[in-house]
Jmol script that loads the backbone (N, CA, C; Angstrom):
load data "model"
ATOM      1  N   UNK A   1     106.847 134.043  49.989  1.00  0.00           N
ATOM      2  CA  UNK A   1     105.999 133.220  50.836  1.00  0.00           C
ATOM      3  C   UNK A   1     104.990 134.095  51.561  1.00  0.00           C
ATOM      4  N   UNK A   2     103.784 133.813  52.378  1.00  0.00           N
ATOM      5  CA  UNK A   2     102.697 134.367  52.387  1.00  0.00           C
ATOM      6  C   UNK A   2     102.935 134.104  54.051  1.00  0.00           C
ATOM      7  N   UNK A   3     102.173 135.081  54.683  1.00  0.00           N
ATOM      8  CA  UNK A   3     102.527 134.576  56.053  1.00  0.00           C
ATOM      9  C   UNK A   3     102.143 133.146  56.700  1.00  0.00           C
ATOM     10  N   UNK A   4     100.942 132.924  55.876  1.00  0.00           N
ATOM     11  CA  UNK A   4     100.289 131.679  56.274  1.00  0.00           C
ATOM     12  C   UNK A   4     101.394 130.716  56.090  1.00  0.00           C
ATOM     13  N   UNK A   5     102.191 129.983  54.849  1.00  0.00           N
ATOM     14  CA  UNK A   5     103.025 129.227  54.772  1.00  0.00           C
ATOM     15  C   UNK A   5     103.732 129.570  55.703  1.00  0.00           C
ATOM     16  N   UNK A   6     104.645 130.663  56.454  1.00  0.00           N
ATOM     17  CA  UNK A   6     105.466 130.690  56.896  1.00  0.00           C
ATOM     18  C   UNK A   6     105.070 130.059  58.548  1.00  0.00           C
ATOM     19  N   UNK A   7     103.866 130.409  58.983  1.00  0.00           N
ATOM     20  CA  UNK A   7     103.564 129.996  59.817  1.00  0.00           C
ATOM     21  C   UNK A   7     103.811 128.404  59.682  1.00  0.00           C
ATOM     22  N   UNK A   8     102.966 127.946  58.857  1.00  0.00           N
ATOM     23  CA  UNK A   8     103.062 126.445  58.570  1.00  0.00           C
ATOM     24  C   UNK A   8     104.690 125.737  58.654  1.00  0.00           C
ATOM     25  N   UNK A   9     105.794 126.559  57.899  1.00  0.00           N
ATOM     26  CA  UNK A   9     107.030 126.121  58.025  1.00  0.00           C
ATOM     27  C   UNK A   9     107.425 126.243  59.558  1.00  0.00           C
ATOM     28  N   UNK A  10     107.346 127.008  60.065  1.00  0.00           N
ATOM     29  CA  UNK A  10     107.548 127.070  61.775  1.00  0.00           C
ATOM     30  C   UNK A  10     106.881 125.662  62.307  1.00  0.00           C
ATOM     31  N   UNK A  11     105.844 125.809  62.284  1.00  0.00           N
ATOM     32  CA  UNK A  11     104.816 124.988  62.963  1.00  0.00           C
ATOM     33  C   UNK A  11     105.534 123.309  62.850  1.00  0.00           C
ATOM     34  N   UNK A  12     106.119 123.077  61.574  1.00  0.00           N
ATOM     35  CA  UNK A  12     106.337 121.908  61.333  1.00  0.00           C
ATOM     36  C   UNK A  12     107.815 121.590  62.074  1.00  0.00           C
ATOM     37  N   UNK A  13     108.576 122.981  62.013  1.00  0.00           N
ATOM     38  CA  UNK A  13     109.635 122.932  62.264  1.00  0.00           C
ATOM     39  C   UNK A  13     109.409 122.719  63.952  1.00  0.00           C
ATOM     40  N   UNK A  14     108.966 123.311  64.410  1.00  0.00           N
ATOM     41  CA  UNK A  14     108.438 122.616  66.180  1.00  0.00           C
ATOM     42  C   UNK A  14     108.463 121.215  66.156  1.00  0.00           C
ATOM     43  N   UNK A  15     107.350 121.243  65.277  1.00  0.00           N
ATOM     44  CA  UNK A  15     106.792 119.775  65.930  1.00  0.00           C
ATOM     45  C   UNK A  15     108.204 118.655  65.857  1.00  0.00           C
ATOM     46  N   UNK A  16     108.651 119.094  64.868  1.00  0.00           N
ATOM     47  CA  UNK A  16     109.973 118.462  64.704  1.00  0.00           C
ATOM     48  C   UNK A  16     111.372 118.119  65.579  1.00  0.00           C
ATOM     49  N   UNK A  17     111.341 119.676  66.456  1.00  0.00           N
ATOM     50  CA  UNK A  17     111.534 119.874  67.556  1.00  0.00           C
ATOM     51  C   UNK A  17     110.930 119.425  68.953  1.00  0.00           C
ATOM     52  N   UNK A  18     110.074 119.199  68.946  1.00  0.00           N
ATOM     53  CA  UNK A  18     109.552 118.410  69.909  1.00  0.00           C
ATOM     54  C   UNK A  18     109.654 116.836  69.679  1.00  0.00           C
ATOM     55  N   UNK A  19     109.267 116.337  68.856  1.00  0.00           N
ATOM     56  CA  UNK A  19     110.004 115.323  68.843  1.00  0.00           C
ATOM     57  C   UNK A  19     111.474 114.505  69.120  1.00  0.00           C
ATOM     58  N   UNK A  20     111.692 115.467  68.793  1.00  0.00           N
ATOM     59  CA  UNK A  20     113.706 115.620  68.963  1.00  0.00           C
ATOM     60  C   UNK A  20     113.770 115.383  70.457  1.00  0.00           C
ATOM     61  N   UNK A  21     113.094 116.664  70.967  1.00  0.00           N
ATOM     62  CA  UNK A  21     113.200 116.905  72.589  1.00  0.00           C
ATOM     63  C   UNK A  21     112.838 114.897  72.924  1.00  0.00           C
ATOM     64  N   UNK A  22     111.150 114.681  72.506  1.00  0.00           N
ATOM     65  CA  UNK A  22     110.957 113.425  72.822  1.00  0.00           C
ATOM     66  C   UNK A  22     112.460 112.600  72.956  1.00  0.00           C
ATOM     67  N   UNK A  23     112.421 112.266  71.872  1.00  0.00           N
ATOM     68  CA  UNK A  23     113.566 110.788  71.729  1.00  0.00           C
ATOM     69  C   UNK A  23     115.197 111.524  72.558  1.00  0.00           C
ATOM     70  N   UNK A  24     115.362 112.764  72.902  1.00  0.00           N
ATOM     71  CA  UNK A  24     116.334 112.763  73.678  1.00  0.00           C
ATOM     72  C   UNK A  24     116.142 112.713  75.152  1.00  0.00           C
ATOM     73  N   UNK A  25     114.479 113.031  75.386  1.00  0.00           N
ATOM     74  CA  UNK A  25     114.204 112.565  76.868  1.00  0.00           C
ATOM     75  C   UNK A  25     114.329 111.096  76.896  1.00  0.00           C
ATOM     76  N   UNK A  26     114.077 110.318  76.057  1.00  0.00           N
ATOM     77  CA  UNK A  26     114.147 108.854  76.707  1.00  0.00           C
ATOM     78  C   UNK A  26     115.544 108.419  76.689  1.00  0.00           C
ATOM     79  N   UNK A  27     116.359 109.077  76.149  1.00  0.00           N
ATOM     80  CA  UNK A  27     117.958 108.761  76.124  1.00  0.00           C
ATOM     81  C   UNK A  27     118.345 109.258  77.834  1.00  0.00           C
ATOM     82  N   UNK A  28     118.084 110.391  77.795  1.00  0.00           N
ATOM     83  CA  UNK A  28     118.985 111.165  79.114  1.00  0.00           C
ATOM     84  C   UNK A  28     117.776 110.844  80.092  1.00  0.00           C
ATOM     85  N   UNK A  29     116.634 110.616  79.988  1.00  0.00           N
ATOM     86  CA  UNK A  29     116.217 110.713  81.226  1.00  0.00           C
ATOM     87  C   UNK A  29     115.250 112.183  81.322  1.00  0.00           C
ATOM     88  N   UNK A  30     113.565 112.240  81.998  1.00  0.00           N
ATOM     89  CA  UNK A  30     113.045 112.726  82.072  1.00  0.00           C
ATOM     90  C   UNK A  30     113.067 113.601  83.160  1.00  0.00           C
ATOM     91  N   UNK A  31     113.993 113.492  84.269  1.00  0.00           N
ATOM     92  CA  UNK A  31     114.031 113.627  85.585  1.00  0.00           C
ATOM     93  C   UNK A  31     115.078 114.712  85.626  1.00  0.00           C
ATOM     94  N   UNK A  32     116.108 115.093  84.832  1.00  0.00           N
ATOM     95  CA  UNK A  32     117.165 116.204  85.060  1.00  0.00           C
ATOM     96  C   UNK A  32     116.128 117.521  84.777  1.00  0.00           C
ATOM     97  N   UNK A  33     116.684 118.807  85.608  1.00  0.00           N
ATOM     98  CA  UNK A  33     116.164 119.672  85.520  1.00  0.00           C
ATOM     99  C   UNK A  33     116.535 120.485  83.834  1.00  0.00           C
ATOM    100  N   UNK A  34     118.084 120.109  83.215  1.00  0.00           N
ATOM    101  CA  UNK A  34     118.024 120.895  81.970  1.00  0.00           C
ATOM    102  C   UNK A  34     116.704 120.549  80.485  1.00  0.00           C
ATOM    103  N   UNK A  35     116.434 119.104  80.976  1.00  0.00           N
ATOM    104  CA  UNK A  35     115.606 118.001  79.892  1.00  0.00           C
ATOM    105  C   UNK A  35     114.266 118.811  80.081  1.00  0.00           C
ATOM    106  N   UNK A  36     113.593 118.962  81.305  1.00  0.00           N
ATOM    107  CA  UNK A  36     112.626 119.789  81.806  1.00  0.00           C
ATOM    108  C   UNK A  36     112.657 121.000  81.443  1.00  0.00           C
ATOM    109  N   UNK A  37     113.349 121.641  81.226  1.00  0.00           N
ATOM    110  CA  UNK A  37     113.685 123.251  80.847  1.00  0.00           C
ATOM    111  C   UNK A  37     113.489 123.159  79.452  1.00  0.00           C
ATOM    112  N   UNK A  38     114.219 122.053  78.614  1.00  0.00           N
ATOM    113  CA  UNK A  38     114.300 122.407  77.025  1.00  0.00           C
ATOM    114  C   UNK A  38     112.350 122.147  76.642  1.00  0.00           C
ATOM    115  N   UNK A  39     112.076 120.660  77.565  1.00  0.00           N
ATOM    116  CA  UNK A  39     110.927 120.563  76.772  1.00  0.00           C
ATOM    117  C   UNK A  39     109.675 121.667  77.207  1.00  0.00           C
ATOM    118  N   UNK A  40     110.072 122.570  78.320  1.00  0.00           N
ATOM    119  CA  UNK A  40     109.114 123.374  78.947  1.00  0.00           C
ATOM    120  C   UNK A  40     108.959 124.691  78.032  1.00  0.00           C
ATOM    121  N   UNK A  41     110.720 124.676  77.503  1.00  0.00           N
ATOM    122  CA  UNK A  41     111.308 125.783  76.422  1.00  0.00           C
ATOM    123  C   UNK A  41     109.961 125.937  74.809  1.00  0.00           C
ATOM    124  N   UNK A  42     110.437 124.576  74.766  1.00  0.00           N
ATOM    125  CA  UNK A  42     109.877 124.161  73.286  1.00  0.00           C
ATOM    126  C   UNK A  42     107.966 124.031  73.111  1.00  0.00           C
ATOM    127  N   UNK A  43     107.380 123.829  74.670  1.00  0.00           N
ATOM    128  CA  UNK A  43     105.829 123.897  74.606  1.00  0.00           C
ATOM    129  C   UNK A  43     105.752 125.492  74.594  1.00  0.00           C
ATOM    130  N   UNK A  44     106.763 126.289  74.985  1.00  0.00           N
ATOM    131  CA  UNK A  44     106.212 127.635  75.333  1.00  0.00           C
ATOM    132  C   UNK A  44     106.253 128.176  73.670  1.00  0.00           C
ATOM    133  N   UNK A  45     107.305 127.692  72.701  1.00  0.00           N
ATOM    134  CA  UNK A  45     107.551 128.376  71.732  1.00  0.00           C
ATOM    135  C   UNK A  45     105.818 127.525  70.911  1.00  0.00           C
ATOM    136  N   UNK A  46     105.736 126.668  71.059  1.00  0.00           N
ATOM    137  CA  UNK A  46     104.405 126.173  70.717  1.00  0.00           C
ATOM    138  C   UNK A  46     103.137 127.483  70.875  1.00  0.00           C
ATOM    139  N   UNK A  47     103.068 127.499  72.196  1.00  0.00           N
ATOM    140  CA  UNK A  47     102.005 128.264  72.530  1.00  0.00           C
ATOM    141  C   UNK A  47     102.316 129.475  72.056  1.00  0.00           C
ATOM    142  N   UNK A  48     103.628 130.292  71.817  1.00  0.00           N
ATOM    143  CA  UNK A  48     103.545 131.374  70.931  1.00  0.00           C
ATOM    144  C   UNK A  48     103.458 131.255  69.666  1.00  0.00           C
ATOM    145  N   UNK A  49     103.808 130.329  69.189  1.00  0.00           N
ATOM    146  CA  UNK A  49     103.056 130.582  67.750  1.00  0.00           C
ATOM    147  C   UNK A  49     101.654 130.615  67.687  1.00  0.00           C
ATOM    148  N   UNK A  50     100.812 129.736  68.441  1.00  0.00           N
ATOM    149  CA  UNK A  50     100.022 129.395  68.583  1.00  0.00           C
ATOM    150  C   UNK A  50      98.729 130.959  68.404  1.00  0.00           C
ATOM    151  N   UNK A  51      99.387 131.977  69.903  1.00  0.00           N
ATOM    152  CA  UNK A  51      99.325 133.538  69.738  1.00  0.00           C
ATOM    153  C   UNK A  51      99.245 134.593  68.691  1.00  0.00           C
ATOM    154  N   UNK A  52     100.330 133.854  68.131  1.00  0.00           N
ATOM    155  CA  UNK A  52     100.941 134.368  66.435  1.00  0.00           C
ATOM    156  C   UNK A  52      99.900 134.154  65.540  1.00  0.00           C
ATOM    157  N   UNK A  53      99.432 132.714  65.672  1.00  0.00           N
ATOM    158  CA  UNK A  53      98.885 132.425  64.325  1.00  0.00           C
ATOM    159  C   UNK A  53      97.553 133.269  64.140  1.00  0.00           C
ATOM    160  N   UNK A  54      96.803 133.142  65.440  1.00  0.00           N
ATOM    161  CA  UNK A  54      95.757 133.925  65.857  1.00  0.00           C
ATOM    162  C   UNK A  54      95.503 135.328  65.551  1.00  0.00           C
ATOM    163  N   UNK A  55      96.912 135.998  66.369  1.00  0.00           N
ATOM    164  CA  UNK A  55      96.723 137.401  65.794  1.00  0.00           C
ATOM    165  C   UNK A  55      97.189 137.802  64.624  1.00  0.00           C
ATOM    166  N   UNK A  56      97.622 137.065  63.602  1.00  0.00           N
ATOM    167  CA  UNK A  56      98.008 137.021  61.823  1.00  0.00           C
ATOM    168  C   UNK A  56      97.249 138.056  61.635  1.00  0.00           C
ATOM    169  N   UNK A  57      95.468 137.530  61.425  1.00  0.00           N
ATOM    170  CA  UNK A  57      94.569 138.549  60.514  1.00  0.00           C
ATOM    171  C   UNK A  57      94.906 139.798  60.746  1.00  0.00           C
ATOM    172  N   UNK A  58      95.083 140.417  62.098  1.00  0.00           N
ATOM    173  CA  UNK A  58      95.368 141.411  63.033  1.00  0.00           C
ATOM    174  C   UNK A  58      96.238 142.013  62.591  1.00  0.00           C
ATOM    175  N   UNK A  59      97.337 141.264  62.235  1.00  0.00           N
ATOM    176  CA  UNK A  59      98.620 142.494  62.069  1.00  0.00           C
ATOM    177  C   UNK A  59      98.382 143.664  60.708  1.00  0.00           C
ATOM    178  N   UNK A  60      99.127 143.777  60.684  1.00  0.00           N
ATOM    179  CA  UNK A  60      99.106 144.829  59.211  1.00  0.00           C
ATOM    180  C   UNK A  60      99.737 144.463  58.138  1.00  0.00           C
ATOM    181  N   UNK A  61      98.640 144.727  57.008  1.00  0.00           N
ATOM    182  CA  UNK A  61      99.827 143.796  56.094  1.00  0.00           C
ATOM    183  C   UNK A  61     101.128 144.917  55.450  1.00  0.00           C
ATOM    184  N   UNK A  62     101.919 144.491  54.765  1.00  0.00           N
ATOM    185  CA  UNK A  62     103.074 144.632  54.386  1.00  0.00           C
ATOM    186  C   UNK A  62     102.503 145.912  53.116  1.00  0.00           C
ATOM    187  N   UNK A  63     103.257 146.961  53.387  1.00  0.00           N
ATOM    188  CA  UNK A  63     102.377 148.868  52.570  1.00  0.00           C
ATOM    189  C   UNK A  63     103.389 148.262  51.137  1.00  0.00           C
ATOM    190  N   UNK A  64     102.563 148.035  50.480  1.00  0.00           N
ATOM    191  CA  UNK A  64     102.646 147.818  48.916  1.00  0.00           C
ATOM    192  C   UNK A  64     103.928 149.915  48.849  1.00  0.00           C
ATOM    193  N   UNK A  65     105.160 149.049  47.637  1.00  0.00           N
ATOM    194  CA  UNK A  65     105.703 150.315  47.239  1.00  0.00           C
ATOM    195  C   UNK A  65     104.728 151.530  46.304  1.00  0.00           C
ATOM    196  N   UNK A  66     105.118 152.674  46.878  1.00  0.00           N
ATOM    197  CA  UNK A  66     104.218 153.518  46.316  1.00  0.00           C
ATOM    198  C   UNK A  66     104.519 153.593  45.179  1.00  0.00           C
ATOM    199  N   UNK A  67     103.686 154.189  44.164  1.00  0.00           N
ATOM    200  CA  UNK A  67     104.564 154.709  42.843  1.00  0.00           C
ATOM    201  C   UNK A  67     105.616 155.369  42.559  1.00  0.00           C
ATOM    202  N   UNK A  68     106.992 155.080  41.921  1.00  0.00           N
ATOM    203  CA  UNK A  68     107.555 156.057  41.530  1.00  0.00           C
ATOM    204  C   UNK A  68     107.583 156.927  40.658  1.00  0.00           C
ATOM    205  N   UNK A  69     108.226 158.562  40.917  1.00  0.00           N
ATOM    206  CA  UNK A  69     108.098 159.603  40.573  1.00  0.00           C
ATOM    207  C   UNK A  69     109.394 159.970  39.772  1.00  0.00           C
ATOM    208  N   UNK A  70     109.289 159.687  38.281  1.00  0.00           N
ATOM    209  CA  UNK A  70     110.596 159.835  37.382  1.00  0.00           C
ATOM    210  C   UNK A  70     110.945 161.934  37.552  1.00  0.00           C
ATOM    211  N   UNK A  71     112.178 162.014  37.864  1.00  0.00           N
ATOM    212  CA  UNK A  71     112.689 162.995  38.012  1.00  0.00           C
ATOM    213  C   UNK A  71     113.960 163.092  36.618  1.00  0.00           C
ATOM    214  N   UNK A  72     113.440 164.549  36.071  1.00  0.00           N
ATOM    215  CA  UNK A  72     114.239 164.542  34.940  1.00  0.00           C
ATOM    216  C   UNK A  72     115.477 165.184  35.091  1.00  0.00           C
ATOM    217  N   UNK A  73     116.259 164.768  34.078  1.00  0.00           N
ATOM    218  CA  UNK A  73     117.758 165.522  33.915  1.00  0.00           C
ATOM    219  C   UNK A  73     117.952 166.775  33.272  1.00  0.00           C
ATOM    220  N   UNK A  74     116.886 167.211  33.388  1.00  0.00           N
ATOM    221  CA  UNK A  74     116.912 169.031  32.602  1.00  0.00           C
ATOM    222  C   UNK A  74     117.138 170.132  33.980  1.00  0.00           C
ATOM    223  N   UNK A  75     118.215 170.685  33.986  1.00  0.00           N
ATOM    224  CA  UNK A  75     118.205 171.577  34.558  1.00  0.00           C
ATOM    225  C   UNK A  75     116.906 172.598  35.493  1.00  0.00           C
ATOM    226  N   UNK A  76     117.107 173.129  36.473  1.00  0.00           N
ATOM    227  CA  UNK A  76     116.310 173.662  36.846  1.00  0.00           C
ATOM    228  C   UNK A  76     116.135 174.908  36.222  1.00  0.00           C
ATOM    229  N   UNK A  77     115.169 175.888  36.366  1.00  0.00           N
ATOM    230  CA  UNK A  77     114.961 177.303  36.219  1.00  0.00           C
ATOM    231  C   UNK A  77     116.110 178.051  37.184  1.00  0.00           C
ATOM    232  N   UNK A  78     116.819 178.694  36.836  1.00  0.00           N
ATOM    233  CA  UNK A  78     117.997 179.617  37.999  1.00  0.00           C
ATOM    234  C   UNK A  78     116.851 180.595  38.620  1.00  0.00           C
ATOM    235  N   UNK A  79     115.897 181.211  38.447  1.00  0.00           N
ATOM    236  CA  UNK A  79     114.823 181.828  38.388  1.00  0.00           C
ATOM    237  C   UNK A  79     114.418 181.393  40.312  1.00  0.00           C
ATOM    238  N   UNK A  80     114.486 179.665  40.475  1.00  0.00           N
ATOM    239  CA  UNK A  80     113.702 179.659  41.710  1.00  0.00           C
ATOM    240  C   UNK A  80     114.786 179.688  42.708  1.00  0.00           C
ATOM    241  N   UNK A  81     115.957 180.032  42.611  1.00  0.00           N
ATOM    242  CA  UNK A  81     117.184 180.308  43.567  1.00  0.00           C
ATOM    243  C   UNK A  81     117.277 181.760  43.786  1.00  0.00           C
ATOM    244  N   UNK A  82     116.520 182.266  42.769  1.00  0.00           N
ATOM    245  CA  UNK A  82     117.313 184.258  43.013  1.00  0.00           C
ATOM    246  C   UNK A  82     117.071 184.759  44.531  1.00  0.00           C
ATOM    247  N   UNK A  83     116.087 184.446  45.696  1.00  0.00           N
ATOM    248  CA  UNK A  83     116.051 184.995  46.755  1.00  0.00           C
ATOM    249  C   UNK A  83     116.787 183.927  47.615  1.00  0.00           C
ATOM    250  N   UNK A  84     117.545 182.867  47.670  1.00  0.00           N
ATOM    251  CA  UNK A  84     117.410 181.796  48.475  1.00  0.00           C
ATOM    252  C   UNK A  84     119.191 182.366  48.454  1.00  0.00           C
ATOM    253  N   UNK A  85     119.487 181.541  50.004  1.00  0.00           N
ATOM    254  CA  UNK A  85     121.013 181.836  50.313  1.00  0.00           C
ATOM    255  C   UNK A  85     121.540 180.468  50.553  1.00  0.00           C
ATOM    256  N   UNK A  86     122.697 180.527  50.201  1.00  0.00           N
ATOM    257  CA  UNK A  86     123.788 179.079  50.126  1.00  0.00           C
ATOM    258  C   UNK A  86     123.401 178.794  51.236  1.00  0.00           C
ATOM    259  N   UNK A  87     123.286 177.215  51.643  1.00  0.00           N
ATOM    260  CA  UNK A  87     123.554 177.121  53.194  1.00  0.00           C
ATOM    261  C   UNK A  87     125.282 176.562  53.320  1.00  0.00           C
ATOM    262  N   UNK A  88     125.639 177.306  54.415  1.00  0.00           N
ATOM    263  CA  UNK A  88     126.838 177.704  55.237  1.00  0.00           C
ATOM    264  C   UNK A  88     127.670 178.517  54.073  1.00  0.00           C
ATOM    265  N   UNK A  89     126.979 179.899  53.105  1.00  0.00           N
ATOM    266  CA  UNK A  89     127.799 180.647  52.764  1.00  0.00           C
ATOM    267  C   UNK A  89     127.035 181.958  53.707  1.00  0.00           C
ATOM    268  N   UNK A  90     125.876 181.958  53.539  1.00  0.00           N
ATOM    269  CA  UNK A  90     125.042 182.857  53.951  1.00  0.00           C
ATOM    270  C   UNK A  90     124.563 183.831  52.495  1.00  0.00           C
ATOM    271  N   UNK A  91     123.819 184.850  52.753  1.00  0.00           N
ATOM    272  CA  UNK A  91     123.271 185.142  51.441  1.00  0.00           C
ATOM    273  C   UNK A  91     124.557 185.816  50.790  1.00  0.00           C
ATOM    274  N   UNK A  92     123.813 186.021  49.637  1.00  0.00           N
ATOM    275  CA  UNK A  92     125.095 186.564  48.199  1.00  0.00           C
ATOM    276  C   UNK A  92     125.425 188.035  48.500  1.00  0.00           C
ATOM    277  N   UNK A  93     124.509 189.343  48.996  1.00  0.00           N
ATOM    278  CA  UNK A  93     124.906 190.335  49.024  1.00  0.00           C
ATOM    279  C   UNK A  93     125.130 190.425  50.511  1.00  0.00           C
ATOM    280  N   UNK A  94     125.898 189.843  51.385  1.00  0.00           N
ATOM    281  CA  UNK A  94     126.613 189.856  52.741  1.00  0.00           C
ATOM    282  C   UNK A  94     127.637 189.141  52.601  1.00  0.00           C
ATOM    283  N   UNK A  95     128.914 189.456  53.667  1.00  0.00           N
ATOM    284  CA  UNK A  95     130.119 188.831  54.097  1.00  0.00           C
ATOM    285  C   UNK A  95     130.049 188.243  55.394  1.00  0.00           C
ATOM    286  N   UNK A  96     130.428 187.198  54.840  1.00  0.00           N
ATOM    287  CA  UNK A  96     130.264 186.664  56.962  1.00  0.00           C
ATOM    288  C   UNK A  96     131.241 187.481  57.601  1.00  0.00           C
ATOM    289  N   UNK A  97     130.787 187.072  58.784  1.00  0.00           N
ATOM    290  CA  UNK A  97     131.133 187.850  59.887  1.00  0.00           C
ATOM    291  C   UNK A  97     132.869 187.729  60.472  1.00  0.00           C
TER     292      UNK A  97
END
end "model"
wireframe off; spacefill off
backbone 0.3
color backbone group
């Protein structure tokens, strides 16, 4: 999905939600402070999408995978180890301590 649809699935999914809120304010009553809270809840999530949708162009889009780099099963050269020391043996011509 593309961000745009996804926006759109939100968006619908609100409004859906607000409605809800509607038909349960006329059940319980417009006047309790929790009924006031949900529908105050549900305009705020409005107005952030709203934010959202706006700053879309803005964001960054999603970094495409880079190419991968096939690594073969042939042995290395022993050649590029001759100066290099084990780590946690320490080098080859010393004894730890």
């Amino acid at each position: 999905m593309s961000l745009q649809d996804d926006l759109a699935a939100v968006q619908r999914c609100l409004d859906n939600l607000v409605q809800s809120v509607e038909r349960l304010e006329k059940q319980v009553g417009g006047g309790s402070l929790e009924i006031r809270r949900v529908r105050t809840d549900a305009n705020h999530l409005r107005e952030s999408l709203v934010l959202l949708a706006e700053a879309a162009p803005t964001l960054h889009p999603p970094q495409s995978r880079p190419d991968l780099v096939g690594i073969s099963d042939d042995p290395y050269n022993s050649a590029l180890w001759t100066d290099s020391d084990d780590e946690g043996l320490g080098a080859r011509d010393r004894h730890a301590p």
